[in-house]
C-alpha positions in Angstrom: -54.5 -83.5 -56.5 -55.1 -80.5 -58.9 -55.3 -80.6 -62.5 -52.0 -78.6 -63.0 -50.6 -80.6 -60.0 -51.6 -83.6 -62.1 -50.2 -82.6 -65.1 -46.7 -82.0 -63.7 -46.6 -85.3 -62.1 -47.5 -87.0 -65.5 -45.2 -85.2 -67.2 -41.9 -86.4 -65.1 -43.2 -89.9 -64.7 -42.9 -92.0 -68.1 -45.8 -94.8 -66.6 -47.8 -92.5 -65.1 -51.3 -92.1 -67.0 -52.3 -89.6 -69.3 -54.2 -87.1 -67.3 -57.7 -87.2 -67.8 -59.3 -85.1 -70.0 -56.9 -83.8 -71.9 -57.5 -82.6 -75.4 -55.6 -80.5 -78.1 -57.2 -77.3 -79.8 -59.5 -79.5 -81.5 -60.8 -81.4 -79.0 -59.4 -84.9 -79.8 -57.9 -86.6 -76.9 -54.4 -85.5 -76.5 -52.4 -88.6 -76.1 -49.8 -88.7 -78.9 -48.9 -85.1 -78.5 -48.5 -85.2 -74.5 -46.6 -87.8 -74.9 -43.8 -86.1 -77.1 -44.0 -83.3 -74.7 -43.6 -86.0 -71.8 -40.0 -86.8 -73.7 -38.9 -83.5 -74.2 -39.5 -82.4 -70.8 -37.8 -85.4 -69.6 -34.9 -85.2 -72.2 -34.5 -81.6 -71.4 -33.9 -82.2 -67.7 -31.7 -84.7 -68.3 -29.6 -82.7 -70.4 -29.5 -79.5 -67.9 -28.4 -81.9 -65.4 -25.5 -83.5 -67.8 -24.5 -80.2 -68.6 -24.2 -79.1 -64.6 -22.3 -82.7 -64.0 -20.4 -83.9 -66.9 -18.0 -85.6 -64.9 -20.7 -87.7 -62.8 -22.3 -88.1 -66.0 -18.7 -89.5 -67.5 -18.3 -91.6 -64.3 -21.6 -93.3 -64.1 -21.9 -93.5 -67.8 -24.6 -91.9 -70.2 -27.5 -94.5 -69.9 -27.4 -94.8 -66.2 -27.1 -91.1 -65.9 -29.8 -90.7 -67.6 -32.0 -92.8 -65.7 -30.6 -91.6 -62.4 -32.1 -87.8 -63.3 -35.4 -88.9 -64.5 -35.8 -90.5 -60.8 -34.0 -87.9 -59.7 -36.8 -85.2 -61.5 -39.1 -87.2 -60.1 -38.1 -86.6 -57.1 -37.1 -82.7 -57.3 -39.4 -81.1 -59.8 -38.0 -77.9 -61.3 -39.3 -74.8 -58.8 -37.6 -72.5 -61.3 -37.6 -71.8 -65.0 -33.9 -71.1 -65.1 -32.5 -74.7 -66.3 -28.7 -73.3 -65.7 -29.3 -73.7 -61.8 -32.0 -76.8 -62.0 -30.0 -79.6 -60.1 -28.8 -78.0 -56.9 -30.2 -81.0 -55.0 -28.7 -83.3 -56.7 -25.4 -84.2 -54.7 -27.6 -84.7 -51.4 -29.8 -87.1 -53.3 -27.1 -88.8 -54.9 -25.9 -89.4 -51.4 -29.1 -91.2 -50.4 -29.7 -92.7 -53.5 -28.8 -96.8 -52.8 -27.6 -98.0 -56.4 -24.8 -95.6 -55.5 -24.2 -96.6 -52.2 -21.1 -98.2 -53.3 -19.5 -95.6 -54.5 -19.2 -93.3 -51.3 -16.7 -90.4 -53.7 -19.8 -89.8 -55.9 -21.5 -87.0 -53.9 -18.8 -85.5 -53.2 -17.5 -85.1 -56.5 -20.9 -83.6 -57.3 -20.5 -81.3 -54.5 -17.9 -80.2 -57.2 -19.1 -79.6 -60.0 -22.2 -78.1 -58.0 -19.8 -75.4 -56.2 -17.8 -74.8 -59.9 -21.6 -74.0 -60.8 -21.9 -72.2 -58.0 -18.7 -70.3 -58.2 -19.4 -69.5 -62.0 -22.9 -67.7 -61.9 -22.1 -65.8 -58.7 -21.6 -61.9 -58.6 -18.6 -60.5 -59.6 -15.5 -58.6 -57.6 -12.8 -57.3 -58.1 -10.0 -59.5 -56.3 -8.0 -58.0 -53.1 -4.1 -57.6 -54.6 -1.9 -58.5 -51.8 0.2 -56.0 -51.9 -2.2 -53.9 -50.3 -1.1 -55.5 -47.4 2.8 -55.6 -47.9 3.5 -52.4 -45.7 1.4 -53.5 -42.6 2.6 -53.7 -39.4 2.5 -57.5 -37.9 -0.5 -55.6 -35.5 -2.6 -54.2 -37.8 -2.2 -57.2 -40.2 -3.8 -59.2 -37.7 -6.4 -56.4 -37.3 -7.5 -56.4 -40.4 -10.8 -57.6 -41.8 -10.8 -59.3 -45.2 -14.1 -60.0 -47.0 -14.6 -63.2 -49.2 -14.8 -63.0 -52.7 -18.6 -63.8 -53.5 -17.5 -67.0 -55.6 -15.3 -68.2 -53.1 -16.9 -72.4 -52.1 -14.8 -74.1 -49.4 -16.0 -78.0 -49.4 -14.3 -80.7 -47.5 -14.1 -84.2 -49.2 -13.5 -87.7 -47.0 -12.0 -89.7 -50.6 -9.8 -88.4 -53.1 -13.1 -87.0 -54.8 -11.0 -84.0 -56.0 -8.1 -86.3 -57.8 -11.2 -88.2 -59.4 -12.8 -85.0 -60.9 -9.2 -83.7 -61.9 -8.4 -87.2 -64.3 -12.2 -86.9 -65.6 -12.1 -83.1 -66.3 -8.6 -82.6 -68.4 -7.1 -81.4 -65.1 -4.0 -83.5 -64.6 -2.7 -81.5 -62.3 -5.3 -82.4 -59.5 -5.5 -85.9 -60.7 -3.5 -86.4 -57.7 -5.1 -84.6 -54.7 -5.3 -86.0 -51.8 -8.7 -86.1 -49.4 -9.1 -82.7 -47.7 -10.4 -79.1 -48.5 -11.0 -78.3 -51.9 -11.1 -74.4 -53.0 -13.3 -73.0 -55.4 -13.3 -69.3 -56.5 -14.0 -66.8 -59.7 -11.7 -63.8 -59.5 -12.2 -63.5 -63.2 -13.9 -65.2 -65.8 -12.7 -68.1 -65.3 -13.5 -70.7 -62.5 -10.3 -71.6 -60.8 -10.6 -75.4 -58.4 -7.6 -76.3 -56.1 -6.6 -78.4 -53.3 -6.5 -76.0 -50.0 -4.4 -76.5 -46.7 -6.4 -77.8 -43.8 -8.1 -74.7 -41.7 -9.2 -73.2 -45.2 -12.9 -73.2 -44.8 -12.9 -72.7 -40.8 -10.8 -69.5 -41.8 -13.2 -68.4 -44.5 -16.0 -68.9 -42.4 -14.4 -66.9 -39.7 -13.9 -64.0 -41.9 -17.4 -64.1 -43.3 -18.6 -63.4 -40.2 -16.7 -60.7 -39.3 -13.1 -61.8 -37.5 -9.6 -60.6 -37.7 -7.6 -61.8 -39.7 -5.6 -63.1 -37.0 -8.7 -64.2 -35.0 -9.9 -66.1 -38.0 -7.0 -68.6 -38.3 -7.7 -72.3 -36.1 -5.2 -73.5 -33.9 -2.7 -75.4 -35.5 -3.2 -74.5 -39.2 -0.4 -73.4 -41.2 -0.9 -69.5 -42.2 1.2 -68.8 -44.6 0.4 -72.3 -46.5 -3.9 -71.1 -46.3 -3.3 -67.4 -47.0 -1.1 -68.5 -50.3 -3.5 -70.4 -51.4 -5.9 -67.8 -50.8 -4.5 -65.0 -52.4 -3.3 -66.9 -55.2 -6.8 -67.8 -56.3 -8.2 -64.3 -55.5 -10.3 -65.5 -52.7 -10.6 -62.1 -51.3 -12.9 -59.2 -52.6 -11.4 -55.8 -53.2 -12.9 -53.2 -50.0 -15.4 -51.1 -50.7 -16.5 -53.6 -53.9 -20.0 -53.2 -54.2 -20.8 -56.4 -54.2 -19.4 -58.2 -51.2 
């Protein structure tokens, strides 16, 4: 291993050795001082990871949160300077990771708070109004290609992973969602998180790759139950935006 790859992996291992030969400006052995910088890197990981999932955080409790991201660090070293999107990885690991086996809502609710992170720092649109649509023929409703907002995350959750976030994030108005597709956009400023009809994502999807509108529905979904939900959080992006 090379000295700086030595270095790293010291620094986001608390038993690992000092590396060797390792001296401050005045050439005493560096051991005290590595080790405070040891802490702080390892304090300030944990705390970019707390602040990207305060309600896994809340759920698993400070302590073992804390422990859980210095393994977790271990694991997935930062590859970027940018601590606000350090953590991506996390909801896959968390879903690996045994001590947690037994709680089988955890990644998803991650998946969460990873897409509201998601949603937040992506680029901005303006949001399609519907009315644009109002005088369209049934024919060239169908026609028409719509373009996903850029903040727009469809995920799909097996356990009530959305109710859970809702009652841990002052949201009571999701603390009851049922299991399903959960909708995350950004029209705005401000991150909007919903419970969306079955056919949701497979709709998005469609459209993000180019379909009809009226090619882009599945069989059996409900229409006007998806497309209210998706107007009403300003899934679409205004045509022509310079950004989608």
């Amino acid at each position: 291993m090379s000295g700086q790859g030595a270095f790293a992996g010291a620094l986001l291992t608390p038993e690992a050795p000092r590396p060797a030969h390792l001296s401050d400006p005045s050439g005493t052995r560096a051991t005290r001082r590595f080790d405070v910088y040891r802490n702080n890197v390892t304090v300030a990981l944990t705390e970019a990871l707390a602040a990207a999932f305060p309600v896994v955080q809340r759920l698993v409790g400070e302590a073992y949160f804390a422990a859980m991201a210095r393994e977790f660090a271990q694991a997935h070293p930062p590859r970027s300077p940018v601590m606000a999107t350090y953590g991506a990885d996390l909801p896959d690991w968390i879903e690996r990771f045994p001590p947690l086996a037994a709680l089988p809502y955890m990644p998803e609710v991650a998946r969460i708070e990873q897409a509201r992170r998601e949603a937040s720092q992506a680029a901005d649109a303006a949001p399609l109004d519907p009315r644009a649509l109002a005088g369209l023929p049934p024919e060239a409703l169908a026609a028409a290609h719509l373009h996903p907002h850029p903040a727009v995350r469809v995920l799909r959750s097996h356990h009530p992973a959305l109710a859970i976030w809702g009652r841990n994030a002052d949201r009571p108005d999701l603390a009851q969602s049922p299991p399903g597709e959960v909708l995350v956009t950004r029209p705005g400023l401000a991150v909007k998180i919903c419970a969306a009809p079955t056919g949701t994502a497979k709709t998005l999807q469609a459209l993000a790759q180019g379909a009809s509108l009226g090619a882009a529905l599945p069989a059996g979904a409900d229409p006007s139950a998806i497309f209210a939900c998706l107007f009403g959080a300003g899934a679409f992006a205004q045509p022509g935006d310079p950004e989608t």
